[in-house]
N, C-alpha and C positions, 0 to 999 in steps of 0.2 A: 605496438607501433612506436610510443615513444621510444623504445631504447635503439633503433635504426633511426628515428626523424633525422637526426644533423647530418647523416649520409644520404639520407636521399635528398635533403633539402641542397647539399652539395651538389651532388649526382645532375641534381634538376639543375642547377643555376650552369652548368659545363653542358645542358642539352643533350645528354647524354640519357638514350633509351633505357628502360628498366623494366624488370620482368619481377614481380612479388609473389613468393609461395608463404603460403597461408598452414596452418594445422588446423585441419575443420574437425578431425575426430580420431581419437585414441581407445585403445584397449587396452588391457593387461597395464603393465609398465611402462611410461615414456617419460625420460626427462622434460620433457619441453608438453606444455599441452595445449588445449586449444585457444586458437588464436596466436599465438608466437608466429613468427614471422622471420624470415630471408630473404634478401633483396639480392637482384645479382642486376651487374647492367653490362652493358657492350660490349667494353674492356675484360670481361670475365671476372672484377668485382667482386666480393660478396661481402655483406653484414648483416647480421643475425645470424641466427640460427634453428633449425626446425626438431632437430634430433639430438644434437651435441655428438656426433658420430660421423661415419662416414655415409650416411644417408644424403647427407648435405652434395656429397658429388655427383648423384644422380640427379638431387634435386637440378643443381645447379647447371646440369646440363637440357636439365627439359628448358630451366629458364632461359638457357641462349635459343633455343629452339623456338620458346614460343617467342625471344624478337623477331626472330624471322618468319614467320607463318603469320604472328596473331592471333593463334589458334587456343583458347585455354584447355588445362591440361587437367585433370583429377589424377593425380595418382596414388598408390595404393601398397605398401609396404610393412610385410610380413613376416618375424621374426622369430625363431625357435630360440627357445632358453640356452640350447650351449651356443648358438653362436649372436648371442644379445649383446655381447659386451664390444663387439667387432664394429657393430651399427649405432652403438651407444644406445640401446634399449636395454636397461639394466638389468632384467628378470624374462625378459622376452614378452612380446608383443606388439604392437600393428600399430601404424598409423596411417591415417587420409592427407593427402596434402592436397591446396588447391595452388595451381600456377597462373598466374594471369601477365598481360601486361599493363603498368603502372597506366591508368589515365592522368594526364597532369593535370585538367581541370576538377577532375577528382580529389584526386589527394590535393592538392590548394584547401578546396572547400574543408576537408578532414583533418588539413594540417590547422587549419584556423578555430576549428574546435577544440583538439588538441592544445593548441597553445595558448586558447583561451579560457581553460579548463571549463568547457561547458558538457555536461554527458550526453555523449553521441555514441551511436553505434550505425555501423552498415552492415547492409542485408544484401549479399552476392546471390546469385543461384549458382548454383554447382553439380546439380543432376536436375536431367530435365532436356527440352526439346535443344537439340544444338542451336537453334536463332534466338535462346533464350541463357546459354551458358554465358557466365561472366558478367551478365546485366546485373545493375546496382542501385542501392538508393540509402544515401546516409543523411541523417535526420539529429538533429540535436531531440534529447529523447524528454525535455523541458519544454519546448516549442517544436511539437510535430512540422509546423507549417516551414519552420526556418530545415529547408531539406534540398537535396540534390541529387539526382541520378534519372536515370531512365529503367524500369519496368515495364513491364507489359500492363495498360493500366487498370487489368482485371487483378494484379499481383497487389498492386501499390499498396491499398487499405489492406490487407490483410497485413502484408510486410510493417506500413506505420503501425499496426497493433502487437504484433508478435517481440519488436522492437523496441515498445516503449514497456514492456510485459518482462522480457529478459536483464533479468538476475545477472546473469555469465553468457560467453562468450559457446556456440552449437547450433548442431543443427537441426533445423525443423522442416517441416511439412507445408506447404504454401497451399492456400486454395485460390480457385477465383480463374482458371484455365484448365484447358479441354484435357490437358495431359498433367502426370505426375511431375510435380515441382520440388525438390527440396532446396532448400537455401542455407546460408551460414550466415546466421548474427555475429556480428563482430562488435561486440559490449565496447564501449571504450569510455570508464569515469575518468573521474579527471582523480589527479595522485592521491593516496590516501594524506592526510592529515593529523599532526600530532599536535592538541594541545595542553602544553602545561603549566599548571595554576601554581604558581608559587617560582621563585626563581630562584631556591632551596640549590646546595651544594650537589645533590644528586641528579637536579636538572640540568646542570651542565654535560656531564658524560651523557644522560640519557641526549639531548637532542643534538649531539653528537652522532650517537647512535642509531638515531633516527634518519639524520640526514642523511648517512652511509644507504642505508636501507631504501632510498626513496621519496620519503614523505619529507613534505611542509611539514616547518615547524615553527608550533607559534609559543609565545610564553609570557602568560599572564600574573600581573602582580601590580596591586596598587602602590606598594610599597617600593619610590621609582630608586631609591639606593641599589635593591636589590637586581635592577633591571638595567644593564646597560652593553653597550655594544662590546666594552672593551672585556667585560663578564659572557657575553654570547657569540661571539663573532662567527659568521654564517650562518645564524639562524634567518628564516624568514622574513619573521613580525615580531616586536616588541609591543605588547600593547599594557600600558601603564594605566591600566583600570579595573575597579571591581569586576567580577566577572558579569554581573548583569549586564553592564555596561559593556564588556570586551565581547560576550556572545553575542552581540548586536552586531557588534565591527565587523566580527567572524563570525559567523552562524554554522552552528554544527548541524551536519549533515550526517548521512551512512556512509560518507569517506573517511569519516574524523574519530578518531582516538582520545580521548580525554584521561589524565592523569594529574589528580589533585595533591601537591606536594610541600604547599607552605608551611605543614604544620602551626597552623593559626586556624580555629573553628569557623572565626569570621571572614574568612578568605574561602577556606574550603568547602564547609558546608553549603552555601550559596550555588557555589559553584558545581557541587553535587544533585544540590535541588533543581538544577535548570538543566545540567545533561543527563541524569539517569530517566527522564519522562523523554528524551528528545529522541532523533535516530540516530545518533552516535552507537558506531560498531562497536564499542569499548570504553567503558567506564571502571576506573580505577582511583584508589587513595591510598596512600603510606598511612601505616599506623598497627599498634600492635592488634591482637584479635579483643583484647579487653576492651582499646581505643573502640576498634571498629563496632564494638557492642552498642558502647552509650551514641556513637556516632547513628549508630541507625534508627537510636530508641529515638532522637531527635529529630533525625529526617522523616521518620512516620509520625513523631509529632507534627512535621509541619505539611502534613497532609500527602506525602508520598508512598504509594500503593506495595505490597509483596511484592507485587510483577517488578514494580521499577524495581525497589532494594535487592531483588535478585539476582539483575542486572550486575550489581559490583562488585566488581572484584577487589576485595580488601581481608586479610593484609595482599597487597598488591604485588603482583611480577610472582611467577614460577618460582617452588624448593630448588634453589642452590647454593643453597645452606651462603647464602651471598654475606659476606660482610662490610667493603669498601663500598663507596658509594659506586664506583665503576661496575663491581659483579650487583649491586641492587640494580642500576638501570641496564644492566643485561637483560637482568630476570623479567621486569617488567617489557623489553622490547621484546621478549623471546614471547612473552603470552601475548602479546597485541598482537604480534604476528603469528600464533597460533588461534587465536580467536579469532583473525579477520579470515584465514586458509579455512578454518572449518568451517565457517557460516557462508562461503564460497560453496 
């Protein structure tokens, strides 16, 4: 959803009608997976993408279809290996697409989660009794109560559960009515988050890096010389305090990345002790593997368990035999971002 929001948030303020196709389920190979998203509106418009192919033309025309009808659509697209590169399905393979028309008191409610980074997800049906196709309900998945849509209200509980339960973005099985229900969870956290302790020469390219990529970026250092705008420019948050203190300010979550990089014990260790127990998707520290010996003899001295210290990753960031500090916060954004795709 974010990466179409500022077209539709257009699209809407011009009154101009819109039709949203959805990727509820893939097989084999697709570039795009579930959840991605294509918006097409009146004008024949389009933003996103469901396939990276020519898949998108078909879509795009059920989309004009369904402004005119209102009708939503499932459709179903099936792909052999020699002609996969034609569709943009690289090795050949299938995908679900669901088509609907845009509600705008809907997406309001969605876009304000969204941009309030609070985690929501909506729950569509998408097979199931036709008076029941396209019906929804999105829920900030922190406050069930805070929610919007219409179900059938045998659906509802079930749907609030299976939603605040959802890891990722598929579809399930609904109970609570006379007929077979499947629905699609549509996960939506808010961006992942990078932060970094120290505001070391290698944390400049990294939250560079980062920013490209997506995430918040935040960057911790008590030592405020090293922390300044004219040293970061585009970053996020600047927060010029020990990390016990900054984890307060920001509170690490399962969106948040951490990379401990002042080379100073008293900066970093601290800062290890409080994300390697927390849900941070990613725990990292520069240092050689000697460093990171006596580093961990320390952190189990100060009472932190196997489970956590196996969490870290140190010495930190992917073999790329890196030498600059630019190829070191490669390495490091190329494992956050392989560590966050595989726990997906």
């Amino acid at each position: 959803m974010r990466d179409i929001l500022p077209d539709l948030i257009r699209w809407r303020e011009h009154n101009s009608p819109i039709a949203l196709a959805t990727v509820i389920q893939t097989w084999g190979s697709s570039p795009r997976q579930e959840g991605a998203k294509m918006a097409i509106n009146a004008s024949g418009e389009i933003t996103g993408s469901v396939s990276g192919g020519c898949v998108e033309s078909a879509v795009a025309a059920e989309g004009l279809q369904v402004l005119k009808d209102g009708a939503p659509r499932l459709l179903h697209f099936g792909v052999a290996d020699e002609t996969a590169w034609q569709v943009g399905l690289a090795c050949g393979g299938s995908l679900d697409v669901f088509v609907e028309r845009l509600d705008p008191e809907h997406f309001d409610f969605v876009r304000r989660m969204v941009e309030g980074e609070v985690p929501a997800a909506t729950v569509t049906v998408v097979k199931g009794p036709q008076a029941l196709l396209g019906r929804k309900l999105s829920l900030s998945t922190e406050d069930p109560d805070r929610r919007f849509g219409d179900l059938d209200s045998g659906l509802e509980q079930p749907a609030v559960e299976r939603a605040q339960q959802a890891e990722q973005s598929g579809v399930t099985e609904l109970t609570g009515f006379e007929q077979p229900v499947q629905a699609f969870i549509d996960v939506l956290p808010p961006p992942p988050a990078l932060v970094i302790v120290g505001g070391a020469h290698i944390s400049i390219p990294l939250a560079q890096i980062a920013k490209t990529m997506g995430y918040r970026t935040v960057i911790v250092d008590p030592r405020r010389a090293f922390l300044t705008e004219a040293r970061f420019p585009g970053v996020d948050r600047l927060i010029p305090a020990w990390p016990s203190e900054a984890f307060k300010e920001f509170p690490l979550t399962k969106s948040t990345a951490v990379v401990t990089l002042s080379h100073d014990p008293k900066i970093d260790e601290p800062a290890l002790s409080l994300a390697l127990p927390s849900a941070a998707f990613y725990v990292g520290a520069l240092g050689s593997r000697t460093t990171q010996a006596k580093r961990r003899e320390r952190l189990r001295e100060h009472g932190l368990s196997e489970t956590d210290l196996d969490r870290l990753h140190g010495p930190v960031g992917l073999d790329l035999s890196a030498e600059s500090p630019e190829e070191i916060a490669l390495s490091i954004m190329a494992q956050i971002v392989s560590t966050r795709n595989s726990r997906a």
